[in-house]
VEXGU-858891 format. One record per residue (C-alpha): residue in three letters; y, x negated, z negated. Coordinates in nm, 3 decimals, always signed. Each point is the difference from the previous one (the first is absolute). Layout:
BEGIN
   residu        yy        xx        zz
      ALA         Y         X         Z
...
***
This chain:
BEGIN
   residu        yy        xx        zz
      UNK    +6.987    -9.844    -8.826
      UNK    -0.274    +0.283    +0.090
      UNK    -0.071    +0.026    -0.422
      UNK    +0.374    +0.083    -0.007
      UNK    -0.097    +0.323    +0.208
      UNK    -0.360    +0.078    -0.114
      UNK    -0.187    +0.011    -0.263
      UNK    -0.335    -0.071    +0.219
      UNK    +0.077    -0.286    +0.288
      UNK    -0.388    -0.094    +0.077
      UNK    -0.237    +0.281    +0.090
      UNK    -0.416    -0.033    +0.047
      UNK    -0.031    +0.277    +0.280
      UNK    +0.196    +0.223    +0.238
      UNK    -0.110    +0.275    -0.274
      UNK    +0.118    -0.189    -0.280
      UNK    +0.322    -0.040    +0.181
      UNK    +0.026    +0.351    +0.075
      UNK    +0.004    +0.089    -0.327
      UNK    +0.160    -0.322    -0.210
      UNK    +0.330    -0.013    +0.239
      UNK    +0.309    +0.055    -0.174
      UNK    +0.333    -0.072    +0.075
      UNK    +0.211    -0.020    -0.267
      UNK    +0.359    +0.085    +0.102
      UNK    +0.293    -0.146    -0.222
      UNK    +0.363    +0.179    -0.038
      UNK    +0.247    -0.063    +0.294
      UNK    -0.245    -0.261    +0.130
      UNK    +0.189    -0.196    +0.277
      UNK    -0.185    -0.260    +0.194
      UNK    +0.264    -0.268    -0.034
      UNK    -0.004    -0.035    -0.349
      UNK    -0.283    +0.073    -0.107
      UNK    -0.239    -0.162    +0.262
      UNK    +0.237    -0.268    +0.149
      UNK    +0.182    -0.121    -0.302
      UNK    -0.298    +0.025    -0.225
      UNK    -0.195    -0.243    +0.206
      UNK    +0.310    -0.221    -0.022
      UNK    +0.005    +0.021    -0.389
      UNK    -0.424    -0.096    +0.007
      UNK    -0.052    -0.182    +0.276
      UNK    +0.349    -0.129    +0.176
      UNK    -0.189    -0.230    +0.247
      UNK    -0.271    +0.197    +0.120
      UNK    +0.064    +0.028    +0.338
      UNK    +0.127    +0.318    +0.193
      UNK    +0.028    -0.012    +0.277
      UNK    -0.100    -0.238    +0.280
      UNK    +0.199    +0.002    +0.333
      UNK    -0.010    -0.148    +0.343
      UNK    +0.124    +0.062    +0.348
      UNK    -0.102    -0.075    +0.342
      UNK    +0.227    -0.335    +0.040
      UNK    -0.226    -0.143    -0.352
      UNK    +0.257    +0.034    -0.259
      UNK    -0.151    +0.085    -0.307
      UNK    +0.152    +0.186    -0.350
      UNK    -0.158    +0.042    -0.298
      UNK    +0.158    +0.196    -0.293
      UNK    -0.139    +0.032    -0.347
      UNK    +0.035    +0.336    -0.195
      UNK    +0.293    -0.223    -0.232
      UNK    +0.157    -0.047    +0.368
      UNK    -0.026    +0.352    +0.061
      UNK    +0.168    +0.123    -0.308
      UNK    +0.288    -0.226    +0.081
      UNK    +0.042    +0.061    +0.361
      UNK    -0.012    +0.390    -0.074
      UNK    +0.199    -0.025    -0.258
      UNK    +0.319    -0.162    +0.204
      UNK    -0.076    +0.256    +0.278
      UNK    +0.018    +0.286    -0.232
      UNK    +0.318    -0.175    -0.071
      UNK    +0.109    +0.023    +0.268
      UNK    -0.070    +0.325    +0.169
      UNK    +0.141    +0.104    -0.324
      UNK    +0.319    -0.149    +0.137
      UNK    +0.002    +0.207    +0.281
      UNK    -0.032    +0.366    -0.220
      UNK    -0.355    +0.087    +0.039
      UNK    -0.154    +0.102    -0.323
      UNK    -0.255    +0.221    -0.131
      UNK    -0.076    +0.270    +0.268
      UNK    +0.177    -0.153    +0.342
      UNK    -0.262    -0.051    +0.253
      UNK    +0.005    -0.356    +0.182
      UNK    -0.195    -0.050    +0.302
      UNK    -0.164    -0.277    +0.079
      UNK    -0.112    -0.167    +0.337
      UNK    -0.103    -0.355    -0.091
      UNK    -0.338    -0.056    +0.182
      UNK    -0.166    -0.188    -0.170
      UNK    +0.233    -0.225    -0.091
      UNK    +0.012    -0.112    -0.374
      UNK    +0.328    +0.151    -0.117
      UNK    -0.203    +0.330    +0.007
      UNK    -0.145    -0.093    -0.368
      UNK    +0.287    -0.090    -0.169
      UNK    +0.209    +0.315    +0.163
      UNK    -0.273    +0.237    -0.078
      UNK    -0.044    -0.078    -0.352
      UNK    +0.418    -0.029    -0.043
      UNK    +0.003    +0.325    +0.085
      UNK    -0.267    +0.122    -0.217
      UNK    +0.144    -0.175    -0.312
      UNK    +0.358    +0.159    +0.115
      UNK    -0.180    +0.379    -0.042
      UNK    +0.058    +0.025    +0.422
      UNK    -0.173    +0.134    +0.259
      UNK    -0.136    -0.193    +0.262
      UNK    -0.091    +0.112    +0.381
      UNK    -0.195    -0.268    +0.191
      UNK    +0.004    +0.035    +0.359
      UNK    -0.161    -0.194    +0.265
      UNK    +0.236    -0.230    +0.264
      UNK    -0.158    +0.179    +0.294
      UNK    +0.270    +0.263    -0.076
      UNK    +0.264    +0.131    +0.251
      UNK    +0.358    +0.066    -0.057
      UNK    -0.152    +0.343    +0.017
      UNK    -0.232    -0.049    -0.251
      UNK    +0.232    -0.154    -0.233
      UNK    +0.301    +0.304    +0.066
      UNK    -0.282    +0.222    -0.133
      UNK    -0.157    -0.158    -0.319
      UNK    +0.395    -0.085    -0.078
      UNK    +0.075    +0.368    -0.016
      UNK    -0.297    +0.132    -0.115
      UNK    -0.034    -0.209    -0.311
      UNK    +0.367    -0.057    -0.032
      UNK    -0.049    -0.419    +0.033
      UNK    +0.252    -0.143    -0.214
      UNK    -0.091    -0.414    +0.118
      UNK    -0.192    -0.091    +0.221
      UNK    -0.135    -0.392    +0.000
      UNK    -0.165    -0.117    +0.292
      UNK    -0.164    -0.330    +0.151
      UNK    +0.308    -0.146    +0.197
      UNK    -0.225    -0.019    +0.328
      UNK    +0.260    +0.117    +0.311
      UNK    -0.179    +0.298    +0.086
      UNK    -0.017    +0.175    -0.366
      UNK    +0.383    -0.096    -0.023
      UNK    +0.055    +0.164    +0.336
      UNK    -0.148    +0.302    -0.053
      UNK    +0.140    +0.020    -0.325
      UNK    +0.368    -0.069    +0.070
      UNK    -0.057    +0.260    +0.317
      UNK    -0.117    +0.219    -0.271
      UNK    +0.253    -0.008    -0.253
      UNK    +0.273    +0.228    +0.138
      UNK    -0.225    +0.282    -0.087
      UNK    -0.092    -0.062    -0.316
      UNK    +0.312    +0.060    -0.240
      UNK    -0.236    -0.031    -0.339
      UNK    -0.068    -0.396    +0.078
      UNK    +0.257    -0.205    -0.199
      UNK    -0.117    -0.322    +0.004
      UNK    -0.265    -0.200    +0.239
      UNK    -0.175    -0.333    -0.056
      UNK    -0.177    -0.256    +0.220
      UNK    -0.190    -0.261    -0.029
      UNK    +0.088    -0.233    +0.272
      UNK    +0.020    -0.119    +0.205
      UNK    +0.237    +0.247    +0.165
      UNK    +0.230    +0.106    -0.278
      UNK    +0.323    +0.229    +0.188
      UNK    +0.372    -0.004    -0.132
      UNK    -0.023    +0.301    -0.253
      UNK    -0.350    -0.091    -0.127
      UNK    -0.130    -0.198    -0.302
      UNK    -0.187    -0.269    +0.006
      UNK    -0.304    +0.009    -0.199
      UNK    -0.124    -0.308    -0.098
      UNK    +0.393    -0.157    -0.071
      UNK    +0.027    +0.368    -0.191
      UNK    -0.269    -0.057    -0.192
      UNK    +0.109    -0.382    -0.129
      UNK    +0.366    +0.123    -0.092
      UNK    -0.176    +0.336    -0.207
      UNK    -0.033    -0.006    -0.346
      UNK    -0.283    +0.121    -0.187
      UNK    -0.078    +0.346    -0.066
      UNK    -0.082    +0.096    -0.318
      UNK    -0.210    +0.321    -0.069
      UNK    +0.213    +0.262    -0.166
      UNK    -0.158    +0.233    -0.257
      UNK    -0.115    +0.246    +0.209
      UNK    -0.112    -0.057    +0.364
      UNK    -0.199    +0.290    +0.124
      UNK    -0.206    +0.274    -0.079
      UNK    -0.402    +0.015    +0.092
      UNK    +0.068    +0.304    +0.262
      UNK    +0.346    -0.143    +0.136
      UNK    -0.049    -0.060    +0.377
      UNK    -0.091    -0.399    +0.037
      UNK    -0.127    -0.046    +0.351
      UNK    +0.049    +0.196    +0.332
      UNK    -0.208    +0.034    +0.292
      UNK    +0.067    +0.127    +0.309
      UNK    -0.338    +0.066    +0.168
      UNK    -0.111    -0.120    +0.339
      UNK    +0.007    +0.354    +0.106
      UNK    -0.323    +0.019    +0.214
      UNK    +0.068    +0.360    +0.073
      UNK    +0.388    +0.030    -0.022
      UNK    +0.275    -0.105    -0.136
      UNK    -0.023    -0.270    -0.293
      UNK    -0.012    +0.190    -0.330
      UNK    +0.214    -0.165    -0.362
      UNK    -0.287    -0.062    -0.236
      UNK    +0.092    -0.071    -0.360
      UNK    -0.149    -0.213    -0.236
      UNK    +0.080    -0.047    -0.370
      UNK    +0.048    -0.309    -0.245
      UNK    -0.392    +0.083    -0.046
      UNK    -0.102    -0.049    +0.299
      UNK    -0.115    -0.385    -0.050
      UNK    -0.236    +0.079    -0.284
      UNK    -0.230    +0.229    +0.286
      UNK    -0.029    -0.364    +0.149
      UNK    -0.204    -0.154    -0.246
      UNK    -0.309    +0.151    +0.157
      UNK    +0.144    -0.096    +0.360
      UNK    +0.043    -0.369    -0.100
      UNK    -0.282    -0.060    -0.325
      UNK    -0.290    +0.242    +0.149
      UNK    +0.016    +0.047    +0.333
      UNK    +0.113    -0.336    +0.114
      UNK    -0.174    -0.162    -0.283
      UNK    +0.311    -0.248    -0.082
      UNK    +0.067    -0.192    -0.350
      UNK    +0.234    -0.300    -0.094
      UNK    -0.183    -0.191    +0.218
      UNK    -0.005    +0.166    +0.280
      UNK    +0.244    -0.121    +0.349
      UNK    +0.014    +0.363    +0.186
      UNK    +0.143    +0.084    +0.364
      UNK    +0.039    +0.357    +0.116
      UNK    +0.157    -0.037    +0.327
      UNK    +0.290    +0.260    -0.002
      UNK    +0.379    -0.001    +0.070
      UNK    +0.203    +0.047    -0.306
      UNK    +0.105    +0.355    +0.183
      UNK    -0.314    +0.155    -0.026
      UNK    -0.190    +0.165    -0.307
      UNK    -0.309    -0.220    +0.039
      UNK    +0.257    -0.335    -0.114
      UNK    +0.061    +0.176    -0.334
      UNK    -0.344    +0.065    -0.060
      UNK    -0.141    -0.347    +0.089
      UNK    +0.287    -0.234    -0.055
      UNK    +0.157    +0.116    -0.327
      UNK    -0.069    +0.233    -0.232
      UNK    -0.416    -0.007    -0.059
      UNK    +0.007    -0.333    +0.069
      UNK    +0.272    -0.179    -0.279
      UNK    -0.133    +0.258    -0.227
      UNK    -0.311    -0.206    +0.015
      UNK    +0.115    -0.324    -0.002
      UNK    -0.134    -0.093    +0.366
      UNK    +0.268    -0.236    +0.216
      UNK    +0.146    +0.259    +0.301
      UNK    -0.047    -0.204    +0.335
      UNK    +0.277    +0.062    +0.268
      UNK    -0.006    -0.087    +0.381
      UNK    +0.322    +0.057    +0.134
      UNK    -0.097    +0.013    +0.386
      UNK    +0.142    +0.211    +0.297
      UNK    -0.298    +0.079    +0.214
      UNK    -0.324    -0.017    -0.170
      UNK    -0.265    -0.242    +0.193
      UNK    -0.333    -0.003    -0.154
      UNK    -0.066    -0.398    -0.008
      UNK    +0.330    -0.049    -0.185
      UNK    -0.114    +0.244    -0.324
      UNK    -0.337    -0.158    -0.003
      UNK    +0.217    -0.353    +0.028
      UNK    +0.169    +0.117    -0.302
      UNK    -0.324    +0.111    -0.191
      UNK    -0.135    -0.330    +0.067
      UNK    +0.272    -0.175    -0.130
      UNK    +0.093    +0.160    -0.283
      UNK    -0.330    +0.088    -0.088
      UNK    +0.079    +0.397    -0.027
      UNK    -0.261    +0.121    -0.208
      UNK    +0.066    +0.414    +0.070
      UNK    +0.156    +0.180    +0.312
      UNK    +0.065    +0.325    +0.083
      UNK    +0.132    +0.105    +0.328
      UNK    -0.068    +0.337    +0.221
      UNK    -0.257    +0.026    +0.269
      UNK    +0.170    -0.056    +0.263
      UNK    +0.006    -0.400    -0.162
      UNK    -0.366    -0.039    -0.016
      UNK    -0.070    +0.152    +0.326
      UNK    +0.165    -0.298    +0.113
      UNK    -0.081    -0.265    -0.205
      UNK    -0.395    +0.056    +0.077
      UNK    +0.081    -0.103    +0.403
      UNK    +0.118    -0.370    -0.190
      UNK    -0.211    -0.276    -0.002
      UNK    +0.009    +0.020    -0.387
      UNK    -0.230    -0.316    +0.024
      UNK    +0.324    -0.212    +0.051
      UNK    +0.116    +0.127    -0.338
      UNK    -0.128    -0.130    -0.355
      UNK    +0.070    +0.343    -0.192
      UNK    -0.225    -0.027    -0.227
      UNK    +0.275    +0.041    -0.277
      UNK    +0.003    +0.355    +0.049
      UNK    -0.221    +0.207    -0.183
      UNK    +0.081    +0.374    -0.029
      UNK    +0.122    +0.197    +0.316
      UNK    +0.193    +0.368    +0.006
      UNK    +0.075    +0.167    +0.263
      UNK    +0.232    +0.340    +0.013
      UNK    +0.261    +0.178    +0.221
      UNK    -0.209    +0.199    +0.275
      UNK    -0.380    +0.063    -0.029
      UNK    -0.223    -0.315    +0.032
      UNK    -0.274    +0.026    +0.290
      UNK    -0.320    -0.152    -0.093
      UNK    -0.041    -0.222    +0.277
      UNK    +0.280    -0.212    -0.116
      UNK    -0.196    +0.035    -0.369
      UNK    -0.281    -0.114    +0.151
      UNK    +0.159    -0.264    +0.180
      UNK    +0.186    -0.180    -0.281
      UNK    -0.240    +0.005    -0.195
      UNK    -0.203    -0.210    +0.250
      UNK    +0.264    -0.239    +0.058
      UNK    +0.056    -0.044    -0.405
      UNK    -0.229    +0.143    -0.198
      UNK    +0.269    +0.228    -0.187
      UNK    -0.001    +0.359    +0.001
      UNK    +0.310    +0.164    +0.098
      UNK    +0.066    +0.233    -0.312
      UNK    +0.141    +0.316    +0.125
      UNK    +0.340    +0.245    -0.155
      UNK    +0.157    +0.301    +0.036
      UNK    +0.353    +0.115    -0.090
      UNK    +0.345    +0.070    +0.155
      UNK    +0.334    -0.078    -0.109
      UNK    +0.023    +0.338    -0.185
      UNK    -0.231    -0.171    -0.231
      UNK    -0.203    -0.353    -0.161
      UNK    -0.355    -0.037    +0.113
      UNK    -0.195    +0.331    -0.035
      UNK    -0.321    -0.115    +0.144
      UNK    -0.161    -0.301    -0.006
      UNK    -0.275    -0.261    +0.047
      UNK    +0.020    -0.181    -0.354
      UNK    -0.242    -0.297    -0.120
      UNK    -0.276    +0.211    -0.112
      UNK    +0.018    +0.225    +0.300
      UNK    -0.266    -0.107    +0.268
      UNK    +0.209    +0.023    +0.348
      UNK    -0.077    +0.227    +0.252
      UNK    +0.115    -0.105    +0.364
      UNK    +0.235    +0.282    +0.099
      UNK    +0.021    +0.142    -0.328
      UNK    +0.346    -0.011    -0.190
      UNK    -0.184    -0.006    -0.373
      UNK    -0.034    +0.245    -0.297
      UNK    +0.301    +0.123    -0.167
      UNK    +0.149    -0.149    -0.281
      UNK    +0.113    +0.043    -0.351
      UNK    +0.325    +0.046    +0.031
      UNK    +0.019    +0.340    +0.224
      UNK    -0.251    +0.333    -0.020
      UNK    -0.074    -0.022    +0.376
      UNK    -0.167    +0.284    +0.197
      UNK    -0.027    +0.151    +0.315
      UNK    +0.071    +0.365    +0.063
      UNK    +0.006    +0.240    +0.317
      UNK    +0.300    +0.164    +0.150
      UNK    -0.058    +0.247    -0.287
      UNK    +0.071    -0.251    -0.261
      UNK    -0.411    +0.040    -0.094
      UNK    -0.223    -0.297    -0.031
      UNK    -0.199    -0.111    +0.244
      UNK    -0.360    -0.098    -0.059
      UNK    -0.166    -0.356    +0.039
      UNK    +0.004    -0.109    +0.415
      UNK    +0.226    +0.266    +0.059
      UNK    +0.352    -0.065    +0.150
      UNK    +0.308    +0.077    -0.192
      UNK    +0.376    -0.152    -0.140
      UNK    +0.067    -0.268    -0.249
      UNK    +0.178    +0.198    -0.272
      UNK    +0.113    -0.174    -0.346
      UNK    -0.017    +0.215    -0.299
      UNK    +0.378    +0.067    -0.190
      UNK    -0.099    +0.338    -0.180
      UNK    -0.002    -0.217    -0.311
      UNK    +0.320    -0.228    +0.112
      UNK    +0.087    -0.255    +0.196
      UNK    -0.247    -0.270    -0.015
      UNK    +0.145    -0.366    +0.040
      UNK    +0.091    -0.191    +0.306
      UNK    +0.021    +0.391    +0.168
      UNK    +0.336    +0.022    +0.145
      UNK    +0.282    +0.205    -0.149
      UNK    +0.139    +0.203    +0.283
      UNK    +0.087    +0.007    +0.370
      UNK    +0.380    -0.074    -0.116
      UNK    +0.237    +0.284    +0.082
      UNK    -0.266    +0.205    +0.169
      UNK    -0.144    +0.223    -0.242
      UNK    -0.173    +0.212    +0.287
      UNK    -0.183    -0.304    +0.126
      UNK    -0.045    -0.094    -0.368
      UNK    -0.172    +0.367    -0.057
      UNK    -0.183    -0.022    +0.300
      UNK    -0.222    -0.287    -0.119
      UNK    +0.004    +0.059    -0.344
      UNK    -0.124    +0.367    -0.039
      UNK    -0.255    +0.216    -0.202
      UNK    -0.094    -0.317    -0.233
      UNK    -0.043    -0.233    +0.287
      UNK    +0.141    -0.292    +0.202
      UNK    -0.084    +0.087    +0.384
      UNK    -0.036    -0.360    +0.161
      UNK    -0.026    +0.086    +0.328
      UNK    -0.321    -0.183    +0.017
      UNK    -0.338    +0.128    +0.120
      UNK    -0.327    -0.147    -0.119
      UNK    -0.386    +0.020    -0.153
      UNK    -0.204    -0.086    -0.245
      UNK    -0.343    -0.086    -0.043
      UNK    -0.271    +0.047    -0.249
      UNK    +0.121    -0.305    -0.206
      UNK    +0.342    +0.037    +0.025
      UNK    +0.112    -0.190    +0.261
      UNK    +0.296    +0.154    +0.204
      UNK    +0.061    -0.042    +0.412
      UNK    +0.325    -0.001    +0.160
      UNK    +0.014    +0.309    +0.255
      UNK    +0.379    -0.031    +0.156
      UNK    +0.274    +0.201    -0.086
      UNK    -0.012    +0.370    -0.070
      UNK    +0.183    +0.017    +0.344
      UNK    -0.183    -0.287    +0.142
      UNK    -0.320    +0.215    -0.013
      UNK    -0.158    +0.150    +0.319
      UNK    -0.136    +0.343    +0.033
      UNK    -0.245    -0.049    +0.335
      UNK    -0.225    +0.300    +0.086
      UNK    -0.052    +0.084    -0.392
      UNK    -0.076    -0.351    -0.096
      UNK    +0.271    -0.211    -0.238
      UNK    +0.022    -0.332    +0.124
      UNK    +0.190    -0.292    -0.194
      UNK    +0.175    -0.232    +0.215
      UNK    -0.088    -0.321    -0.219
      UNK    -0.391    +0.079    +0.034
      UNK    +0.040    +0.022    +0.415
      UNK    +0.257    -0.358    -0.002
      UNK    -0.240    -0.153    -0.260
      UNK    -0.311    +0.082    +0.332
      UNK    +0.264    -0.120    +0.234
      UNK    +0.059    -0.290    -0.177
      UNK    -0.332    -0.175    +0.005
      UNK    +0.063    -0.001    +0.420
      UNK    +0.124    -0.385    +0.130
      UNK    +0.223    +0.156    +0.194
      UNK    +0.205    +0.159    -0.301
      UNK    +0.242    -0.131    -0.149
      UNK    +0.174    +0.234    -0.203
      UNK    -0.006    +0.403    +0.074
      UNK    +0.133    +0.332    -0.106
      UNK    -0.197    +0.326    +0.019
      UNK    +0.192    +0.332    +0.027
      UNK    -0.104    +0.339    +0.118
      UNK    +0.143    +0.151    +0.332
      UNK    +0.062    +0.403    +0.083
      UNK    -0.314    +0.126    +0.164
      UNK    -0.096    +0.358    +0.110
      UNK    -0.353    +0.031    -0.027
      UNK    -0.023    -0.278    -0.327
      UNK    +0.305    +0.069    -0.171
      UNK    +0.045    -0.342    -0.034
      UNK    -0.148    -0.366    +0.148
      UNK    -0.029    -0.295    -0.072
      UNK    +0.263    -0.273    +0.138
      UNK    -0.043    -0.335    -0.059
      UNK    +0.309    -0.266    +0.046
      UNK    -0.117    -0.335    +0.074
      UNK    +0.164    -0.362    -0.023
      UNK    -0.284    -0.192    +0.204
      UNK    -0.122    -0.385    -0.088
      UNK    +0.175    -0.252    +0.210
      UNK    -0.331    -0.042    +0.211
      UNK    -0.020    +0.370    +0.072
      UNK    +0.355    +0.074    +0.124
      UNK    -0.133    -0.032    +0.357
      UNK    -0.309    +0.127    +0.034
      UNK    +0.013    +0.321    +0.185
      UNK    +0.098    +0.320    -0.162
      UNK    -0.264    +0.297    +0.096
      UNK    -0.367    -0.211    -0.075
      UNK    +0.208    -0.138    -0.352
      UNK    +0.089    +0.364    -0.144
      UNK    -0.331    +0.115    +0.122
      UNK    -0.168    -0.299    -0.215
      UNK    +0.246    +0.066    -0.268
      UNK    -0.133    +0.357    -0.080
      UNK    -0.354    -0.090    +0.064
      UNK    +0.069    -0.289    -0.277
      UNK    +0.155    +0.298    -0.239
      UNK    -0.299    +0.218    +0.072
      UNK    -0.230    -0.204    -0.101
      UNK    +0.204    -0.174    -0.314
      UNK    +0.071    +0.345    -0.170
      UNK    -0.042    +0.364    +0.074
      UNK    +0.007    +0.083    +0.387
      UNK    +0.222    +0.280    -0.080
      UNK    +0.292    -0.223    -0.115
      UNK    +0.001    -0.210    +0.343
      UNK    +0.362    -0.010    +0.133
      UNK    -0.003    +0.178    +0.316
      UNK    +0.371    -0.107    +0.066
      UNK    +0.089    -0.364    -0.007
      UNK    +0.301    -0.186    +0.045
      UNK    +0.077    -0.332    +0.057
      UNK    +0.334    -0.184    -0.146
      UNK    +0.114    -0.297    -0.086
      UNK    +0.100    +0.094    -0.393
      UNK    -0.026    +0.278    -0.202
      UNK    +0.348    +0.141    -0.147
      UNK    +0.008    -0.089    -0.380
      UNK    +0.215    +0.049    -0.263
      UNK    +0.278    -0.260    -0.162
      UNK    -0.308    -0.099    -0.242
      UNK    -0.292    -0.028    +0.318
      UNK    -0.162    +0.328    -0.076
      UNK    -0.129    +0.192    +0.303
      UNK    +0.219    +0.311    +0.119
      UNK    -0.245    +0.235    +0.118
      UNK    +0.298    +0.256    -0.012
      UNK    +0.177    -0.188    +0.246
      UNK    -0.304    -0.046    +0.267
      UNK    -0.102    +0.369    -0.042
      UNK    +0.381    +0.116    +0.102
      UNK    +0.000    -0.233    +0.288
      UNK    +0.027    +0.190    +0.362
***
């Protein structure tokens, strides 16, 4: 499928793939069709998708599967009205109605809004009448159906709603007898446009209030570098990226990169994530590439992985916050596979990478790739030299480059305050070094100002870190009247720590931070909790601890 979208698919170096990449973008491309149902024309039995939950059942659906199944739900959400432009949200989990709904709604020209099941009736009143939610389908678990039926009252645009069972209320449709009694849908002559809205995100709002990004029918073709060169898949590939259908990070590891290169898209439907159950699962499906954020590995390395044959897996990615090197190290130890670092955010596809021919760096997120004209700039918009400090900004002078999103829907302001003077502002604060390696800083508003120094809060929790008394931390600066600024440090402590007394630990704690990195970035405030606030897709909110009284 990957000759279908470039002329070159195999490249010799990083600088041959630099300058060989090419993606070659057809007319109206839409995903269904022309990914989908081509690899049901080819290959109708090449499996999909592989599927299992935590009681052991176990679904497997082939890309001819796939093509039907979408087709009959396409049917039938056609039933209902929705057509080319209503927006459908959908909270499945990761249950396995998400493919065939997600692709049904591609091939009907509509736009889709995942959203995660953690949301509140609150939640839900707000993405309904922000994006104007015409359906909404949802895993029939009673929690989602109670906060969605407490929801509905104030959300006039929703016309129809779907579960999946097993809690299906009067007034709903059921999804899997719907989808039985559809009938096919059959692709009229025009479906969409390459720039019509496909897919809409609402962010996880680490600094306010979720934002609508928009994604068009191109967006899937900025994944071939997620899924072919960054997580190194082909045909014969079984790949996990452990993500909730909700969140950005399920798109780009569970669909779009990955079908486009043939590999089989591994699901775990689970409700609480225990370590020994996904390296079960690798073992006995032998998984041969995973994905998952740090947060995963930090706690897979305190397994005994020694009661685990995993030796089917063979490539390891790792994305989602910045990856500390002691848990680099540590699996690497433990496995002898390098954890292969990325960059991007759901504005965008991968931006920065570790690909094959890139030699990884523990702590370092990669070298930019092909597909975006990366630099970093100061608050002047100038560029900043090599070691130097400065934001992530994507070059659009000369358009839009693919897999960049299209707009912050209905907000032009917000839109025009990220894309401005030729550039796409990120938010994001790093450095690179002499051979083009770049290092996650924080957040342009994660960054403290201490007594004249700038201090990252990733290169202070990354010190913290290699402490056995951490567990997970948060670094954020404090008001201060002589330093401007200090350094806090918010702590989750290792189950053997959490009674050891307070004073002598903090005092070791800084000592351990002196000598691990710079003595200036020691934490001279620390605080003790039992979990760090986090967003609806587990990523830190330093906003949230730094407006705490």
């Amino acid at each position: 499928m990957l000759d279908k979208f470039l002329d070159k698919t195999t490249f010799e170096s990083y600088e041959d793939f630099m300058q060989s990449f090419r993606v070659n973008v057809p007319e109206r491309f839409n995903f269904g069709y022309d990914v989908v149902d081509a690899w049901a024309v080819t290959h109708p039995d090449k499996r999909a998708l592989l599927w299992t939950d935590e009681g052991g059942d176990v679904k497997e659906f082939s890309f001819g599967d796939m093509k039907r199944l979408s087709d009959l739900t396409a049917g039938f959400f056609s039933s209902l009205g929705i057509g080319r432009g209503d927006r459908v949200m959908l909270m499945l989990k990761r249950h396995w109605q998400f493919w065939p709904s997600i692709i049904a709604l591609h091939k009907l020209g509509a736009v889709v809004v995942p959203a995660t099941h953690l949301l509140t009736a609150n939640d839900i009143v707000y993405r309904c009448t922000h994006a104007g939610i015409k359906a909404i389908v949802a895993a029939g678990d009673k929690v989602i159906i109670d906060h969605i039926s407490s929801a509905l009252s104030d959300c006039p645009t929703v016309e129809a709603v779907v579960s999946t069972g097993p809690e299906v209320p009067s007034g709903w449709y059921d999804f899997d007898s719907s989808i039985e009694a559809a009938s096919p849908y059959h692709k009229p002559a025009v479906v969409n446009e390459n720039d019509d809205v496909m897919l809409l995100y609402f962010t996880s709002g680490t600094t306010g209030e979720p934002k609508m990004v928009a994604h068009d029918f191109t967006y899937p073709l900025g994944h071939i570098i997620t899924a072919s060169f960054w997580q190194n898949l082909n045909e014969d590939s079984l790949h996990l990226t452990l993500a909730d259908t909700g969140w950005g990070k399920a798109v780009w590891g569970k669909l779009y990169g990955q079908w486009i290169a043939g590999a089989t898209v591994f699901v775990y439907d689970f409700d609480k994530f225990q370590p020994v159950d996904v390296l079960g699962k690798i073992e006995q499906f032998g998984i041969t590439s995973f994905c998952a954020p740090p947060t995963v590995f930090r706690f897979l390395i305190r397994e005994d992985l020694s009661r685990f044959d995993i030796s089917s897996l063979k490539y390891c990615t790792i994305a989602g916050e910045a990856l500390n090197p002691k848990v680099f190290d540590e699996w690497k130890r433990l496995t002898g596979i390098s954890l292969m670092e990325g960059f991007g955010q759901t504005e965008t596809t991968l931006s920065v990478g570790t690909y094959p021919w890139v030699e990884p760096r523990p702590g370092s997120m990669g070298k930019k790739g092909p597909q975006y004209d990366i630099d970093l700039v100061d608050h002047d918009g100038s560029p900043v030299e090599e070691g130097q400090q400065g934001e992530i900004v994507i070059h659009i002078d000369k358009g839009r480059p693919l897999g960049l999103f299209k707009e912050y829907l209905d907000n032009p302001e917000l839109t025009a305050g990220a894309c401005h003077d030729g550039l796409y502002h990120t938010g994001d604060v790093a450095w690179r070094d002499r051979d083009g390696y770049y290092w996650f800083v924080g957040r342009t508003d994660d960054v403290i100002k201490s007594s004249g120094y700038r201090i990252g809060p990733f290169e202070v929790e990354s010190a913290l870190m290699t402490h056995p008394a951490v567990v997970e931390c948060a670094i954020t600066g404090v008001p201060d009247d002589i330093r401007g600024q200090v350094v806090k440090a918010t702590i989750v402590l290792a189950k053997d720590y959490r009674d050891v007394p307070r004073e002598p630990l903090v005092k070791e704690i800084q000592n351990h931070v002196k000598r691990v990195t710079a003595p200036y970035k020691y934490p001279r405030v620390i605080e003790f909790v039992d979990e760090l606030p986090k967003t609806i897709s587990g990523k830190i909110r330093r906003v949230e601890i730094r407006n705490k009284k």
